[in-house]
MARDO-907581 format. One record per atom (N, C-alpha, C, CB): z, y, x; residue in three letters. Coordinates in steps of 0.1 Angstrom, whole numbers, plus 5000, padded with zeros to 4 digits. Each point is the difference from the previous one (the first is absolute). Last residue first. Glycine has a CB too. Layout:
# residues N
ZYXala ...
# end
This chain:
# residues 257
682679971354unk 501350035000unk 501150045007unk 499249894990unk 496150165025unk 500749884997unk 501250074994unk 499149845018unk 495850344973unk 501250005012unk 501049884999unk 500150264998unk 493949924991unk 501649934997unk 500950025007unk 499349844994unk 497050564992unk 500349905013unk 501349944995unk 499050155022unk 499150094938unk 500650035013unk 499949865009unk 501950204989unk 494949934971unk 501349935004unk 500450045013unk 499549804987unk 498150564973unk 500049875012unk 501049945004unk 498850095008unk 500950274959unk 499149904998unk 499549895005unk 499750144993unk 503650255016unk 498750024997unk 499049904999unk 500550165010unk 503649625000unk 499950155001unk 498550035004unk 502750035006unk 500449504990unk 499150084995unk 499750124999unk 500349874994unk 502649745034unk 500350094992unk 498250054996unk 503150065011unk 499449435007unk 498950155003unk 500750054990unk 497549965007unk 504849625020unk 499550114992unk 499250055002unk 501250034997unk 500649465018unk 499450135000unk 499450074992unk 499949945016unk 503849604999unk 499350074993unk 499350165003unk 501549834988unk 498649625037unk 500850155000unk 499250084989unk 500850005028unk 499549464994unk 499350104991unk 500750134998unk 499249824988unk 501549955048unk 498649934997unk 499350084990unk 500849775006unk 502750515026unk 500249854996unk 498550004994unk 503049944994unk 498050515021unk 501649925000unk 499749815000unk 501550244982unk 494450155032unk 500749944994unk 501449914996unk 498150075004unk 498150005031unk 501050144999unk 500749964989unk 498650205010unk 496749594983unk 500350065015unk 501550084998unk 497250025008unk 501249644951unk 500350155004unk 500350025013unk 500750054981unk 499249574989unk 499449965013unk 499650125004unk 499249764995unk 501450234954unk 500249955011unk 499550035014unk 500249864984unk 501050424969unk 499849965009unk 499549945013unk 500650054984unk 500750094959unk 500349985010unk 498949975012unk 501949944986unk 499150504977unk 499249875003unk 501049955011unk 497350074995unk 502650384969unk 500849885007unk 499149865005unk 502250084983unk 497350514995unk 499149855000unk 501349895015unk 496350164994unk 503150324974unk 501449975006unk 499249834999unk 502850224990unk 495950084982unk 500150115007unk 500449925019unk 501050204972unk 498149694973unk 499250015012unk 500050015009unk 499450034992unk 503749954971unk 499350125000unk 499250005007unk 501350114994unk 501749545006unk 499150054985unk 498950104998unk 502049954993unk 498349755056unk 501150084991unk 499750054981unk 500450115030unk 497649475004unk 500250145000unk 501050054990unk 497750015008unk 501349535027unk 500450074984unk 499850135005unk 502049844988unk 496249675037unk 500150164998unk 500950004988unk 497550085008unk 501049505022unk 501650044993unk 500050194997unk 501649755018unk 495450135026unk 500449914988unk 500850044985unk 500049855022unk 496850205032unk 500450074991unk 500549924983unk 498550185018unk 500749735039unk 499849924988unk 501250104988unk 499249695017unk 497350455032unk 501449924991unk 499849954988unk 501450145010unk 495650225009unk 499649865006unk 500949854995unk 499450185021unk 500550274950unk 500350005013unk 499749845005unk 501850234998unk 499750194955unk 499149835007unk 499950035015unk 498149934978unk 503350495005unk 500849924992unk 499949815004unk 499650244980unk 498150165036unk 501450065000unk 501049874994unk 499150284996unk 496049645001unk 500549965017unk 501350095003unk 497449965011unk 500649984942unk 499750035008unk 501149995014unk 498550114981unk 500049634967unk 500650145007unk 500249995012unk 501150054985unk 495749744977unk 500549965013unk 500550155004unk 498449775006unk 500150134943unk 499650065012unk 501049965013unk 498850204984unk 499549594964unk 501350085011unk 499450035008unk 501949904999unk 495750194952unk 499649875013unk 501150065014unk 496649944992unk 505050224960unk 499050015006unk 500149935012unk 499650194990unk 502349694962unk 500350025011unk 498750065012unk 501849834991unk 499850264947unk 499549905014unk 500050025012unk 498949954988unk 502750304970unk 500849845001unk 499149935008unk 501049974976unk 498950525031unk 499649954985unk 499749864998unk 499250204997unk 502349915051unk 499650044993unk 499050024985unk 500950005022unk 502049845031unk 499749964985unk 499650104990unk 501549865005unk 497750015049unk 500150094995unk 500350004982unk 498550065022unk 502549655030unk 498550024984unk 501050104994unk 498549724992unk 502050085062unk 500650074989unk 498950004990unk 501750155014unk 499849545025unk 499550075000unk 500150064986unk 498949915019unk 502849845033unk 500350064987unk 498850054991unk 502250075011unk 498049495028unk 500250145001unk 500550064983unk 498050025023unk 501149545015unk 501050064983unk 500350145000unk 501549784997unk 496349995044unk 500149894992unk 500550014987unk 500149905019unk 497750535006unk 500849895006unk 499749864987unk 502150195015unk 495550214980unk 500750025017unk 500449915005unk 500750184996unk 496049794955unk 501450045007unk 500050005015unk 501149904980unk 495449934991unk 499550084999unk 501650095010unk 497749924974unk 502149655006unk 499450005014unk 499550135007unk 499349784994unk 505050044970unk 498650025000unk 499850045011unk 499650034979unk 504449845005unk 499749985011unk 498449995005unk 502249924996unk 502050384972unk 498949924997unk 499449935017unk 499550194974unk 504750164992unk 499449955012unk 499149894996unk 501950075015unk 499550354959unk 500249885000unk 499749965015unk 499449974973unk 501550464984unk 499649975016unk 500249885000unk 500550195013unk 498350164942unk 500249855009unk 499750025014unk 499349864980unk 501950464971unk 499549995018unk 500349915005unk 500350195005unk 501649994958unk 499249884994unk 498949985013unk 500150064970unk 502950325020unk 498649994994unk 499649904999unk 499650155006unk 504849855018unk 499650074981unk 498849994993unk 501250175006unk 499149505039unk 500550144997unk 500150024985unk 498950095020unk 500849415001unk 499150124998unk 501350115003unk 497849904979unk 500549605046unk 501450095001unk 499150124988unk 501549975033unk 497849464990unk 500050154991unk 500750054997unk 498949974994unk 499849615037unk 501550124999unk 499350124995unk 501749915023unk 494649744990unk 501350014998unk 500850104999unk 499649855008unk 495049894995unk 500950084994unk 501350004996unk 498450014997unk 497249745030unk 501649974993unk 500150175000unk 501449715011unk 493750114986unk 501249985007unk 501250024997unk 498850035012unk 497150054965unk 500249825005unk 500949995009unk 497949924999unk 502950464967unk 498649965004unk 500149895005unk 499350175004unk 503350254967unk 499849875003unk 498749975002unk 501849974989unk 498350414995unk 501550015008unk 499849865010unk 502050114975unk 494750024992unk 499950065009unk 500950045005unk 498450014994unk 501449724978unk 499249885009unk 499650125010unk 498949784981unk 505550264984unk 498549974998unk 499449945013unk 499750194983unk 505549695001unk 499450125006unk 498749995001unk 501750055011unk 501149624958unk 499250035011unk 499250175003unk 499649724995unk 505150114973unk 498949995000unk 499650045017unk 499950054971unk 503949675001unk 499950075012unk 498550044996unk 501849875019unk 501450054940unk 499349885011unk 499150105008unk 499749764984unk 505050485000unk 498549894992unk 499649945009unk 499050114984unk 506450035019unk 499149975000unk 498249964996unk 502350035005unk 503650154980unk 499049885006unk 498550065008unk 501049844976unk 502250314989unk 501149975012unk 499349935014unk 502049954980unk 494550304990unk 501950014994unk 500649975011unk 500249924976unk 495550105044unk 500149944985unk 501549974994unk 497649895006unk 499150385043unk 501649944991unk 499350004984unk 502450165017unk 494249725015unk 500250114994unk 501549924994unk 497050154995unk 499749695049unk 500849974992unk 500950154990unk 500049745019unk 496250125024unk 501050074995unk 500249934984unk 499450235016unk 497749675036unk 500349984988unk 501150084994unk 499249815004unk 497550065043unk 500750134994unk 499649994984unk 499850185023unk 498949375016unk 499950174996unk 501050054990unk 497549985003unk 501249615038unk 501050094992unk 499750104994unk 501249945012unk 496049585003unk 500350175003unk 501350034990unk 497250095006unk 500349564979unk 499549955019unk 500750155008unk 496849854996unk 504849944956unk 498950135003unk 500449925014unk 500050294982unk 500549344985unk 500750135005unk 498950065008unk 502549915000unk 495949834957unk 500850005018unk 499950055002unk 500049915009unk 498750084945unk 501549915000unk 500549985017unk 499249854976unk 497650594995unk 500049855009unk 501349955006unk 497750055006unk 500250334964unk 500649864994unk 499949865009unk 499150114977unk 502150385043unk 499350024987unk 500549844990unk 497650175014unk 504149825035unk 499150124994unk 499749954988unk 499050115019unk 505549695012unk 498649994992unk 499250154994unk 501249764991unk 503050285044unk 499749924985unk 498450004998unk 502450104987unk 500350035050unk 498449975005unk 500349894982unk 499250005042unk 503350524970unk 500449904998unk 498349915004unk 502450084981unk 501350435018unk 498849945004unk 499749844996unk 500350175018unk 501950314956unk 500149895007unk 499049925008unk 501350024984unk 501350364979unk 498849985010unk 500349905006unk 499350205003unk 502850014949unk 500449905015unk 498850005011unk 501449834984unk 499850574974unk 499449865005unk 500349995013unk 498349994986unk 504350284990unk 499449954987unk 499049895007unk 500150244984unk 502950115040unk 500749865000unk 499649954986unk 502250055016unk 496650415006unk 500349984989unk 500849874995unk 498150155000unk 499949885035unk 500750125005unk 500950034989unk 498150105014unk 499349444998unk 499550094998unk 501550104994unk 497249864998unk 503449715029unk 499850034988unk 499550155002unk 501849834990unk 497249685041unk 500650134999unk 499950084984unk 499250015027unk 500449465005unk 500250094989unk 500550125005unk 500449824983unk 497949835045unk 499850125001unk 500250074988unk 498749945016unk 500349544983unk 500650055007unk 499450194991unk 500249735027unk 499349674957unk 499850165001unk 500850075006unk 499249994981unk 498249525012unk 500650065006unk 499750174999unk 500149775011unk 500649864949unk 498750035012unk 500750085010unk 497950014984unk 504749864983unk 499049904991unk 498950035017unk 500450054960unk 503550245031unk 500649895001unk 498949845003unk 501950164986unk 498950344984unk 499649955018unk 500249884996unk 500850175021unk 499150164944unk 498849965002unk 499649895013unk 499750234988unk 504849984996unk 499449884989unk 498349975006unk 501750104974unk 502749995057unk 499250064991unk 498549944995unk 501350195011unk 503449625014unk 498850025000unk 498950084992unk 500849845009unk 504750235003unk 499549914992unk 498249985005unk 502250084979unk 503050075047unk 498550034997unk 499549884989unk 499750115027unk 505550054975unk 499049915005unk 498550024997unk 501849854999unk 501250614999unk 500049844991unk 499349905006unk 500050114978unk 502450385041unk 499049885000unk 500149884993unk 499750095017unk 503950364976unk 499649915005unk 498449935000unk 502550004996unk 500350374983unk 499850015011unk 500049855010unk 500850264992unk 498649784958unk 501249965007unk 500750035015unk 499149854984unk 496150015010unk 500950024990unk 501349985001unk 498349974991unk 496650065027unk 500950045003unk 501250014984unk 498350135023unk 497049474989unk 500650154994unk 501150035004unk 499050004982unk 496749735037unk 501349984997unk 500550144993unk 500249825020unk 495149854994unk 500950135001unk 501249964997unk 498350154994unk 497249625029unk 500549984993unk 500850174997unk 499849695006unk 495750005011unk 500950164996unk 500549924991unk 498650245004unk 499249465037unk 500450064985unk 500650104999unk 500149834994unk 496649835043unk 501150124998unk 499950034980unk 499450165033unk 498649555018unk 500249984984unk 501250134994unk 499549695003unk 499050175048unk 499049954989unk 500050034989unk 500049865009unk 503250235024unk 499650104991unk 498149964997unk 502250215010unk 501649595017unk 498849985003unk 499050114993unk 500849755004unk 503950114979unk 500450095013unk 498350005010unk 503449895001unk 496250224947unk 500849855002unk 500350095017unk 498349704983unk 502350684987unk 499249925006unk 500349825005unk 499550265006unk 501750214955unk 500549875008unk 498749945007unk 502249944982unk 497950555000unk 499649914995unk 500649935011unk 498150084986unk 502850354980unk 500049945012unk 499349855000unk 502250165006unk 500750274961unk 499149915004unk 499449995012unk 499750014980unk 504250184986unk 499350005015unk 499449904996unk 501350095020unk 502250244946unk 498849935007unk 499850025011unk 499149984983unk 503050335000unk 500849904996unk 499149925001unk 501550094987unk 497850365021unk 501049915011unk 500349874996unk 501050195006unk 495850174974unk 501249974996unk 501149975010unk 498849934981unk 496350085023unk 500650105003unk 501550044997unk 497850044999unk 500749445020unk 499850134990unk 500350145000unk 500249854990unk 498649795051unk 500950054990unk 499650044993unk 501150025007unk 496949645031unk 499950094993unk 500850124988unk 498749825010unk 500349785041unk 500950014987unk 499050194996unk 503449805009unk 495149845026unk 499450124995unk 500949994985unk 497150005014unk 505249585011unk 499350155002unk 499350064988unk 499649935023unk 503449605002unk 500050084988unk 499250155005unk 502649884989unk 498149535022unk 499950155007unk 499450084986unk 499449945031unk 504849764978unk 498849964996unk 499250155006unk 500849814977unk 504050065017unk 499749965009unk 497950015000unk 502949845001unk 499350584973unk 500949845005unk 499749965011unk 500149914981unk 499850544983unk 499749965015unk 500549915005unk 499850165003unk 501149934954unk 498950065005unk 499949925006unk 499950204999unk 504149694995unk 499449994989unk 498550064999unk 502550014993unk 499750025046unk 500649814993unk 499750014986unk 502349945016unk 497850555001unk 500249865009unk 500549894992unk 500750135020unk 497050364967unk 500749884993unk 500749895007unk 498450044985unk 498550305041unk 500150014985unk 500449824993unk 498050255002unk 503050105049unk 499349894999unk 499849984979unk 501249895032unk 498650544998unk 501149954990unk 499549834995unk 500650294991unk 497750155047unk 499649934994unk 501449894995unk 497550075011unk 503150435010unk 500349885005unk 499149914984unk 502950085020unk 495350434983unk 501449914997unk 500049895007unk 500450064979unk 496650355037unk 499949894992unk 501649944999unk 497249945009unk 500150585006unk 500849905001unk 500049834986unk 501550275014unk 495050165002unk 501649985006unk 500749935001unk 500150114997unk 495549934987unk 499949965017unk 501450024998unk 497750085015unk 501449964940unk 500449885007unk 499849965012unk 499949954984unk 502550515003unk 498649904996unk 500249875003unk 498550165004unk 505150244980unk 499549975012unk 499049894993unk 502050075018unk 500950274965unk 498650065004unk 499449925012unk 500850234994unk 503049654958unk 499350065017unk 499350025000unk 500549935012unk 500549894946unk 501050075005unk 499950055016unk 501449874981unk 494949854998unk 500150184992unk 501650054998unk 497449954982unk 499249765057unk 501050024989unk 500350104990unk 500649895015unk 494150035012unk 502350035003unk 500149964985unk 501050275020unk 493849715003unk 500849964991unk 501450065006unk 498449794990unk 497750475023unk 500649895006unk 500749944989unk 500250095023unk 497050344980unk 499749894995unk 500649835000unk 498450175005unk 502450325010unk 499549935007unk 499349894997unk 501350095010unk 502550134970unk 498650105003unk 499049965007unk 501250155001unk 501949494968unk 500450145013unk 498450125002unk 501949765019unk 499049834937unk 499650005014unk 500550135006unk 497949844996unk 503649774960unk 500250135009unk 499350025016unk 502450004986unk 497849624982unk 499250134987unk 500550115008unk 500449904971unk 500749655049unk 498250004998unk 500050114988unk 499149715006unk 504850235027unk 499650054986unk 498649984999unk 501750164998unk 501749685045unk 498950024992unk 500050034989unk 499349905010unk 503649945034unk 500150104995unk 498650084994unk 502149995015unk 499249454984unk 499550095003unk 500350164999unk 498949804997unk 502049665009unk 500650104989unk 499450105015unk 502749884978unk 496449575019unk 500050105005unk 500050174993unk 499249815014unk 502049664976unk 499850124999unk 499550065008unk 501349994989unk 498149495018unk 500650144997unk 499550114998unk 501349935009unk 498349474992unk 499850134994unk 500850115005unk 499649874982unk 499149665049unk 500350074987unk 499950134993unk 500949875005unk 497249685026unk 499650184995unk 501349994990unk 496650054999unk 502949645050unk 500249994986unk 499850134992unk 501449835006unk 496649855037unk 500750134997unk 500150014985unk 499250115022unk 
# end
């Protein structure tokens, strides 16, 4: 089965909520239990090819994406991006830090100053590859790129760490296949605060579940958490996407799109 990329276009304002707490638009009064746009496949034949393409990312601009190419075995993966120009998709190039180890799950922070990422690059000063995936970022540098740094040791552990997502504040959710979870990949969240992370905490059975919880993003403002999936009783197919909303400080029970 082949992945490609799409939109999915939302009736959302991550800076406008309703009385209720619910994210909306800020030309309606309607939420996102109401309604969803038809998903927009992105770029055909220039994005989205024969290959398998995912966890893409944008800027707040629009004019950038990022994403990562898998071999078709997804042994091996790279981020690459592409820029909008011209109202068009430029051929994806590889971004300057990939290419060398396997890196998946880029996401840009809210602001579109750092890259997050997962990867099993080498630690510290050793020349073999990590036995695990953990959570790296990269700080925009002019047009470019710096050399990725390592999330501390109380994000990252001996197991894999994937698909980081922040908020404004710098609020990390991620998935992970530690033993301590519901299922085989659950979600879990750290708290950022005065430039360090507090030890994540496993989120709760509204959100995780016996299944295989994957591929999170949250919204800028927090408010608005996206995960995929699998092997969901009732469900449309294998992987399907699911919401929460936040109100009063809790996650709402997932739903399906």
């Amino acid at each position: 089965m082949k992945l490609q990329i799409f939109i999915l276009i939302l009736l959302v304002s991550c800076n406008a909520m309703n009385d209720n707490g619910y994210e909306k638009d800020n030309g309606t009064n309607e939420t996102i239990n109401d309604k969803f746009y038809q998903p927009i496949m992105v770029g055909p034949n220039i994005i989205s090819k024969s290959y398998f393409e995912g966890h893409a990312s944008i800027t707040p601009a629009g004019d950038e994406i990022y994403f990562t190419v898998y071999t078709n075995d997804h042994s091996y993966s790279t981020i690459v991006y592409s820029k909008y120009v011209n109202n068009s998709w430029q051929e994806p190039e590889v971004v300057s830090f990939s290419g060398f180890y396997s890196d998946g799950s880029p996401t840009l922070s809210p602001d579109g100053k750092k890259l997050f990422f997962s990867s099993n690059r080498p630690v510290g000063n050793s020349m073999k590859l990590n036995s695990s995936n953990d959570i790296w970022y990269s700080q925009r540098k002019g047009d470019g790129w710096a050399s990725p740094v390592r999330l501390p040791e109380s994000i990252n552990s001996s197991f894999n760490e994937f698909s980081p997502s922040v908020d404004r504040q710098g609020n990390l959710y991620f998935c992970s296949n530690r033993p301590d979870g519901f299922g085989d990949m659950d979600v879990y969240y750290s708290k950022f605060n005065n430039s360090d992370y507090s030890e994540p905490i496993l989120l709760d059975s509204t959100i995780n579940s016996q299944y295989h919880e994957g591929n999170v993003g949250v919204s800028p403002n927090g408010k608005l958490l996206f995960l995929m999936i699998q092997h969901k009783p009732g469900d449309f197919g294998f992987d399907d996407i699911h919401y929460s909303y936040k109100k009063d400080g809790k996650w709402a029970s997932v739903k399906n799109v």
